[in-house]
Each structure stands twice: as structure tokens, then as C-alpha cells.
VOMAR-170047 format. One record per residue (C-alpha): x, y, z; residue in one letter. Coordinates in Angstrom, 2 decimals. Example, Ala and Ser with C-alpha at 12.3 -4.5 7.8 and 13.67 -1.06 7.14 Angstrom:
2
((12.30 -4.50 7.80) A)
((13.67 -1.06 7.14) S)
END
This chain:
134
((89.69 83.04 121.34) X)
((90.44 85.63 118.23) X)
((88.94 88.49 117.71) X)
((87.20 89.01 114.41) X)
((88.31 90.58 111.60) X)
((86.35 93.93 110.33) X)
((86.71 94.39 106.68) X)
((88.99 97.31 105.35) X)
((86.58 99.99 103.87) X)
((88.02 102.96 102.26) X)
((85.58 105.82 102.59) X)
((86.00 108.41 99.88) X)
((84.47 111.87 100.58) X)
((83.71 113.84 97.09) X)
((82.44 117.58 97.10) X)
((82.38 119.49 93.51) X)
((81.28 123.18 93.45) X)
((78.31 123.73 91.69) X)
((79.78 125.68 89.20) X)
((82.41 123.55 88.27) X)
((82.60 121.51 85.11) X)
((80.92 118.62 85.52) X)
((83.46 116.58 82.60) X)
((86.73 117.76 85.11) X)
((84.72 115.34 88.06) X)
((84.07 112.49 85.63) X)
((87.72 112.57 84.39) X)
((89.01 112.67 87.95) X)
((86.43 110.15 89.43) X)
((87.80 108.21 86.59) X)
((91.54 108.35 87.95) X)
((90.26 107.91 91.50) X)
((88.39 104.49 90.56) X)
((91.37 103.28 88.60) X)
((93.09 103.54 92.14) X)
((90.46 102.27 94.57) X)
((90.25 99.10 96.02) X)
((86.67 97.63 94.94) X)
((85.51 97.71 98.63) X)
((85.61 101.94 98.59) X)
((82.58 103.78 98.94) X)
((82.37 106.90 97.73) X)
((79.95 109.66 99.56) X)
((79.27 113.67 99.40) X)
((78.15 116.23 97.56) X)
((78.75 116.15 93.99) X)
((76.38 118.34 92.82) X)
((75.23 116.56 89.46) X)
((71.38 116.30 89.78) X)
((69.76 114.17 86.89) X)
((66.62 114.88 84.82) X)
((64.03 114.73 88.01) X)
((64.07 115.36 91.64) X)
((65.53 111.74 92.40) X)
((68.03 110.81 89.49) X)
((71.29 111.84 89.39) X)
((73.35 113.35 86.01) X)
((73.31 110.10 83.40) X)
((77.48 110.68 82.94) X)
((77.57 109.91 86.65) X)
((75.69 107.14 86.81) X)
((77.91 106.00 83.43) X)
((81.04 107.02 84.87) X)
((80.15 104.62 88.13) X)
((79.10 101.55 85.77) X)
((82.40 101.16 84.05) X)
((83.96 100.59 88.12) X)
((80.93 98.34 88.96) X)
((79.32 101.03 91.36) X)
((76.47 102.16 91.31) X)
((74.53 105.49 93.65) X)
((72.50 103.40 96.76) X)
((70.89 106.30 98.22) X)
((67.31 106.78 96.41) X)
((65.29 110.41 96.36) X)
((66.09 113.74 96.44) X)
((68.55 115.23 99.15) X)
((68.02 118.79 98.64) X)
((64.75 121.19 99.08) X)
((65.87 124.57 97.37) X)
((64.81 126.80 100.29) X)
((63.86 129.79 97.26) X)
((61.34 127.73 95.41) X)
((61.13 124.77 97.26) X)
((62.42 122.22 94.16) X)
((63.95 119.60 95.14) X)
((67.01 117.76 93.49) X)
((69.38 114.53 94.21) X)
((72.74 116.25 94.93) X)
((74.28 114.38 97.26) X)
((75.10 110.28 96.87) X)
((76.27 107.24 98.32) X)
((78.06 104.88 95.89) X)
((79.73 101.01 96.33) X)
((80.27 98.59 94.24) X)
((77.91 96.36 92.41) X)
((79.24 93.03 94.07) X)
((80.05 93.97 97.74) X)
((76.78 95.20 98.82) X)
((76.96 96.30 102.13) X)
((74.73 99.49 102.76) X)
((70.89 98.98 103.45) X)
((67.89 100.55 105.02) X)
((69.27 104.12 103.28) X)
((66.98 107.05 103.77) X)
((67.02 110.83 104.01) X)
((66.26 112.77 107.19) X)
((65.29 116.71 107.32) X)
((68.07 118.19 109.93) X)
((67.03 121.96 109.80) X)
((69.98 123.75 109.66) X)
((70.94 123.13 106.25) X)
((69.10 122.37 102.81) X)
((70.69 118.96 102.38) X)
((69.17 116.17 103.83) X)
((71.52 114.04 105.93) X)
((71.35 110.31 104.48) X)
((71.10 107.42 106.93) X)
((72.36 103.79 106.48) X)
((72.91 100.70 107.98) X)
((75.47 98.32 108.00) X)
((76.52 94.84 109.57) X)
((80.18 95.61 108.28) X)
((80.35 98.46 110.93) X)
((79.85 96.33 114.07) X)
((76.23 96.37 114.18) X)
((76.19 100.68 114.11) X)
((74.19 103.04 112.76) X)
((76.62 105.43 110.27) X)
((75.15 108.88 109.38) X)
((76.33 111.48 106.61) X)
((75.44 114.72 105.91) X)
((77.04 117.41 103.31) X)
((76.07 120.63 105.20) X)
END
């Protein structure tokens, strides 16, 4: 009797500082895709929040497209704690043909203002997988 094969999956954990320049991540997201194997999925705090409390910045979302990814994750996964806005900083990204994430959702964890996203996956032997940027 074998024993099944899991599927190689290259996590890639991403963290920019908010005050960084947001074109130095797309050009170096851009060298990391190049490099990638298609089944990578890319996860953290990137700190690019689009025009409303659950897009992300339209360069990231472009930058993804030309690698066939795209963000998973849906809503906002920050509550500024000083006037309670909230914004999509944090993502979950994999590519457009190999989807393998579902059921994704945000949970409140208290200790930080990110919002630790959930997933599940059948590619992780039946598991639940949780993230969180804190």
C-alpha cells in the first residue's frame, strides 16, 4: 500500500512597512513571481489598502494578474483602534488555476488590530491552517 503524495506548496510570507514605497514591493514581488513555482501562495502584511475598506491598492491587484494570482481573502483585516476605520492590509494570494484555499474569513483575536484570516484546505490533509500578521 503507498502512501499518498501531498502536493509541494511554497508558502511565501510578505511584510512591507507602511511607510515604504509601495513601487519598491511591486518591483520586487515582480522578481519573486518570476521565481516561484505557480503552486506558491503568497500571505502577510503588505500594507497596500485599496480605495475602500475591502479592496486592496489596484497596482497590487495588477502586479498579481500578470503571474495569474489573484488576493482570496475578501473584507477588511484591520480596525484602526484611533478612529475605528477599517482597511484590507493583509492578503492571501494563489494562483488563478490551482485553486486550493476556501471557506476564507477574518476572526477578531484581541490582542492586535489585524484580524487573523482563516482558511481551509483539502491540500493540507484535511486541516484547518490559520494566519495572522500581529
Amino acid at each position: 500500500m503507498g502512501v499518498p503524495l501531498v502536493p509541494h506548496i511554497t508558502f511565501v510570507n510578505i511584510y512591507r512597512p507602511p511607510q515604504s514605497i509601495l513601487e519598491v514591493l511591486y518591483s520586487e514581488l515582480s522578481d519573486l513571481l518570476n521565481v516561484l513555482p505557480s503552486s506558491a501562495i503568497l500571505l502577510g502584511d503588505v500594507n497596500c489598502p485599496g480605495s475602500s475598506p475591502s479592496s486592496v491598492d489596484a497596482r497590487l491587484d495588477t502586479t498579481l494578474s500578470i503571474y495569474n494570482m489573484s488576493v482570496v481573502d475578501t473584507g477588511p483585516t484591520r480596525l484602526n483602534p484611533s478612529n475605528g476605520s477599517a482597511s484590507r492590509l493583509d492578503i492571501i494570494a494563489e494562483s488563478d488555476n490551482i485553486w486550493r484555499l476556501h471557506d476564507l474569513s477574518t476572526v477578531q483575536i484581541g490582542y492586535s488590530d489585524h484580524q487573523l484570516i482563516r482558511f481551509w484546505s483539502s491540500s493540507f490533509d484535511s486541516t484547518v491552517v490559520d494566519t495572522a500578521v500581529v
